[in-house]
VMD Tcl script that builds the backbone (N, CA, C; Angstrom):
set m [mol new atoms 189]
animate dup $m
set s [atomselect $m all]
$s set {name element resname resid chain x y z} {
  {N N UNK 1 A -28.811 104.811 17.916}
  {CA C UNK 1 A -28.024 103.840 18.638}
  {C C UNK 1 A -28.605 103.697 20.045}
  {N N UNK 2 A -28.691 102.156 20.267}
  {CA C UNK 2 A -29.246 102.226 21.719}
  {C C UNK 2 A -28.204 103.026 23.175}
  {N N UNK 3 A -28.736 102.572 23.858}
  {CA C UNK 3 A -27.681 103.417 25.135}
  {C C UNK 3 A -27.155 102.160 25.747}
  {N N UNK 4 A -28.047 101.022 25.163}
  {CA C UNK 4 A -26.994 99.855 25.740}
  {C C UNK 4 A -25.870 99.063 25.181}
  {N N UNK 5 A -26.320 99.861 24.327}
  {CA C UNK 5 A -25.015 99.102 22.774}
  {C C UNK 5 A -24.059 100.230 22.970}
  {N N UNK 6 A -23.861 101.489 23.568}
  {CA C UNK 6 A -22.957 102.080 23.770}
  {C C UNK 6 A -22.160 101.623 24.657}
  {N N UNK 7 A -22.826 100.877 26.214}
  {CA C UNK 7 A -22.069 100.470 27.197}
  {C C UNK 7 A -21.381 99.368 27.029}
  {N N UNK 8 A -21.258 98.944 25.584}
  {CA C UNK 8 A -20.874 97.788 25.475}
  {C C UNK 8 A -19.237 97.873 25.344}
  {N N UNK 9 A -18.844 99.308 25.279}
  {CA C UNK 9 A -17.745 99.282 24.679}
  {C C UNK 9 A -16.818 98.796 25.271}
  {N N UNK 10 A -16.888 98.564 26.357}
  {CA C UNK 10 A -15.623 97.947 27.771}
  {C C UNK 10 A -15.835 96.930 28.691}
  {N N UNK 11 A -16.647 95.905 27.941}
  {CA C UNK 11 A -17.482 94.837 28.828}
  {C C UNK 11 A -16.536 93.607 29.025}
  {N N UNK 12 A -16.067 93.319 29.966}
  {CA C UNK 12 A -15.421 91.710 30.992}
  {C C UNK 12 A -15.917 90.647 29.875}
  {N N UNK 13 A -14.742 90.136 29.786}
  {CA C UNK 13 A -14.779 89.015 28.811}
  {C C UNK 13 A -16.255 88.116 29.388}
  {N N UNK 14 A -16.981 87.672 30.250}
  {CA C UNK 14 A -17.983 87.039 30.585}
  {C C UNK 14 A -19.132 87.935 29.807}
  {N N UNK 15 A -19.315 88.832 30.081}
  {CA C UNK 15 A -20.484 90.167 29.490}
  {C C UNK 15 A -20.190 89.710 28.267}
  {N N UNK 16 A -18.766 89.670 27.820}
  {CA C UNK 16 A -19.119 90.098 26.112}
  {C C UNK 16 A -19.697 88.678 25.671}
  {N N UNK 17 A -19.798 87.882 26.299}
  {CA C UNK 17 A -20.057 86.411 25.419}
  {C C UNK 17 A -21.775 86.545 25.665}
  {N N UNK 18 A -22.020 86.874 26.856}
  {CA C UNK 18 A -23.381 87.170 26.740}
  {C C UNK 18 A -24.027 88.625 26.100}
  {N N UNK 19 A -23.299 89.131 25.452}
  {CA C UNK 19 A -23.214 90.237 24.617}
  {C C UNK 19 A -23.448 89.857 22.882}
  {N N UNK 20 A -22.832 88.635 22.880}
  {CA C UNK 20 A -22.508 88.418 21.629}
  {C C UNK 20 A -24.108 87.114 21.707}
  {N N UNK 21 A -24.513 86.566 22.762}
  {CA C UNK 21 A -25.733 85.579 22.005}
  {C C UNK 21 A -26.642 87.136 22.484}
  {N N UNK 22 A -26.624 87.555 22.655}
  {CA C UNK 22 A -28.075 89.030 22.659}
  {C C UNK 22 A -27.963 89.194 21.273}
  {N N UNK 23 A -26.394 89.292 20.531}
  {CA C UNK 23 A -26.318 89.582 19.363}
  {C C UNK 23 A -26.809 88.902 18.159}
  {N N UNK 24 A -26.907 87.181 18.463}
  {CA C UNK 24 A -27.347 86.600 17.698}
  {C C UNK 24 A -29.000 86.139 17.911}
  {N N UNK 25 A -29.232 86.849 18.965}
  {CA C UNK 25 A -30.716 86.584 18.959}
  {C C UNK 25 A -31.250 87.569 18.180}
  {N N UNK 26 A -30.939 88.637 18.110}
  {CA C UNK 26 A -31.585 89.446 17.404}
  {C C UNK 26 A -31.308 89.625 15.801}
  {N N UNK 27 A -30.145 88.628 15.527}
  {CA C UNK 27 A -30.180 89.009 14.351}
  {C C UNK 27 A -30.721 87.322 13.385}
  {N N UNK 28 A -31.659 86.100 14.638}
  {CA C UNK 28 A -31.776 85.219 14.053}
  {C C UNK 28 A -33.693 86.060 14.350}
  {N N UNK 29 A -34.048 87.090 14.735}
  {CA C UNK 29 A -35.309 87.651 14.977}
  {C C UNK 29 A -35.155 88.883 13.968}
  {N N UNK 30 A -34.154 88.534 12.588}
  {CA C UNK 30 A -33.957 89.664 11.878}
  {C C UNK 30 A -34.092 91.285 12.135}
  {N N UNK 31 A -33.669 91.409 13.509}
  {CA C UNK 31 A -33.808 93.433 13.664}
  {C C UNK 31 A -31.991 93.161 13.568}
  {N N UNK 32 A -31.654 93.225 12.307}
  {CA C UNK 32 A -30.515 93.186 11.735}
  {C C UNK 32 A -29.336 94.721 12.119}
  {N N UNK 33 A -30.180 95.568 12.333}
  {CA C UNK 33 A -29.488 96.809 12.814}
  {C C UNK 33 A -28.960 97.054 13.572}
  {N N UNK 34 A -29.913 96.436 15.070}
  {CA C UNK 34 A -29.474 96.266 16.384}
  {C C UNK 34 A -28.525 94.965 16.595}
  {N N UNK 35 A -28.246 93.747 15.670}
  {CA C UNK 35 A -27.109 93.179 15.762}
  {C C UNK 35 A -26.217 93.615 15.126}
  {N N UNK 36 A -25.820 94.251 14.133}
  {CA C UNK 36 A -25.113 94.798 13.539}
  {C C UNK 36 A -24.501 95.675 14.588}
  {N N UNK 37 A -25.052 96.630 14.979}
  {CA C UNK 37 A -24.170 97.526 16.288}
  {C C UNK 37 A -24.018 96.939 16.994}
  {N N UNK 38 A -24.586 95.703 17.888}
  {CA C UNK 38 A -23.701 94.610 18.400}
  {C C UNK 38 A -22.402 93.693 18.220}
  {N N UNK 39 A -22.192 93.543 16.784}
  {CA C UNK 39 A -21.053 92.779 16.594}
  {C C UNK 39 A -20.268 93.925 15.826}
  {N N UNK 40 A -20.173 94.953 15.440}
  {CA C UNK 40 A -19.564 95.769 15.280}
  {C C UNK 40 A -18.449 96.419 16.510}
  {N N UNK 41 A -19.260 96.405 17.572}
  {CA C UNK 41 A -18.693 96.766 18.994}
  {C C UNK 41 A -18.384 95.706 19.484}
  {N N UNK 42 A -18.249 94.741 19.286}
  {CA C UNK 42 A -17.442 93.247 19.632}
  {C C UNK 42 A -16.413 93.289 18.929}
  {N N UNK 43 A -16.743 93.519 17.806}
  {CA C UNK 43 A -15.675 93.548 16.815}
  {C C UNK 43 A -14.884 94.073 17.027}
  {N N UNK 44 A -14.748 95.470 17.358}
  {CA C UNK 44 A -13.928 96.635 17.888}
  {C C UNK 44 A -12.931 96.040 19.236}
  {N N UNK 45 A -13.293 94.981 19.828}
  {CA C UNK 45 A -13.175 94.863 21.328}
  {C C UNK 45 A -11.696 94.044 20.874}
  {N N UNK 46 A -12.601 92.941 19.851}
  {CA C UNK 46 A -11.785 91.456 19.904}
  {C C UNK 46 A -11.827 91.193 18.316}
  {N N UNK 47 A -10.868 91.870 17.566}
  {CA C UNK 47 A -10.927 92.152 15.980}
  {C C UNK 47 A -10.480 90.194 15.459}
  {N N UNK 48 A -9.556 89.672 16.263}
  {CA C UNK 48 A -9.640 88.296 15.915}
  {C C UNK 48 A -10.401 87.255 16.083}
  {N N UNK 49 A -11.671 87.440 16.798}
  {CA C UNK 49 A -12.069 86.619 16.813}
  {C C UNK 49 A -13.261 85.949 15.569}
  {N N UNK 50 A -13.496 85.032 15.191}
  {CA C UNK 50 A -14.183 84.465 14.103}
  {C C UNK 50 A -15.199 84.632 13.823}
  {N N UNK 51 A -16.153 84.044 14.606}
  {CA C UNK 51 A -17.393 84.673 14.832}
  {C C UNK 51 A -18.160 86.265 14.478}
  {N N UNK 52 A -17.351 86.595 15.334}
  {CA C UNK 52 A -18.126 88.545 15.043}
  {C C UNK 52 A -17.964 88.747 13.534}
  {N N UNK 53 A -16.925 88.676 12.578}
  {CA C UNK 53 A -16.701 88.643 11.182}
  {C C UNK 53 A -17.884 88.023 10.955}
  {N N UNK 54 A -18.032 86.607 10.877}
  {CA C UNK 54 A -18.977 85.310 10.246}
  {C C UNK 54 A -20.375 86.301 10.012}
  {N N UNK 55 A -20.823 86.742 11.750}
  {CA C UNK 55 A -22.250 87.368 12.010}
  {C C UNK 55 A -21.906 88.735 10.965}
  {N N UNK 56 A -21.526 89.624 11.166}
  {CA C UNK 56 A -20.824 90.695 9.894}
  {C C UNK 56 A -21.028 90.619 9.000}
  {N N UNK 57 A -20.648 89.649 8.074}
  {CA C UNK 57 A -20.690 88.790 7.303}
  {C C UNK 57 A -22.257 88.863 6.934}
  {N N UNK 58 A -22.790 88.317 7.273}
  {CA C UNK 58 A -24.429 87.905 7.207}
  {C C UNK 58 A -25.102 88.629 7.373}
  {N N UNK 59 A -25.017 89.353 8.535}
  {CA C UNK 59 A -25.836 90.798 8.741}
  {C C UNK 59 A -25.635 91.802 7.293}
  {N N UNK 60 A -24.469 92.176 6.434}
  {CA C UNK 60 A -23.927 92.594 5.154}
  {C C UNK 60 A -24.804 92.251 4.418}
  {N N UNK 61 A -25.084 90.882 4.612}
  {CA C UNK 61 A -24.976 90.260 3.068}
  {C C UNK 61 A -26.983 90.186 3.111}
  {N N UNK 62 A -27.168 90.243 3.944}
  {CA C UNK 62 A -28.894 90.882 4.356}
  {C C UNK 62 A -29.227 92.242 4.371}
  {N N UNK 63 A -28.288 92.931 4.448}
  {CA C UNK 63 A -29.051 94.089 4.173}
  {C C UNK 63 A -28.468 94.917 2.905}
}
mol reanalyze $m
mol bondsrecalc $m
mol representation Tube
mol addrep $m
């Protein structure tokens, strides 16, 4: 696990949105692992929101 995907755990609603396209860059540059612990820890943050599932979702269904 990175050490920056740990700090993610308590990030200001502004961070997390730029948290969440870091997340989809890397998982449209397939290192599927490192988005995966990205939207996993989003997930954790903000369990309703749509998105983090969707990416979840896809990241799953790829590996």
């Amino acid at each position: 696990m990175n050490a920056s995907v740990e700090t993610m755990s308590k990030l200001p609603p502004e961070q997390s949105i730029q948290t969440e396209i870091l997340g989809e860059y890397y998982f449209r540059k397939n290192k599927l692992n490192t988005a995966l612990e990205i939207f996993l820890r989003l997930n954790k943050q903000d369990p309703y929101r749509y998105k983090y599932c969707y990416y979840l979702g896809k990241i799953y269904y790829r590996l």
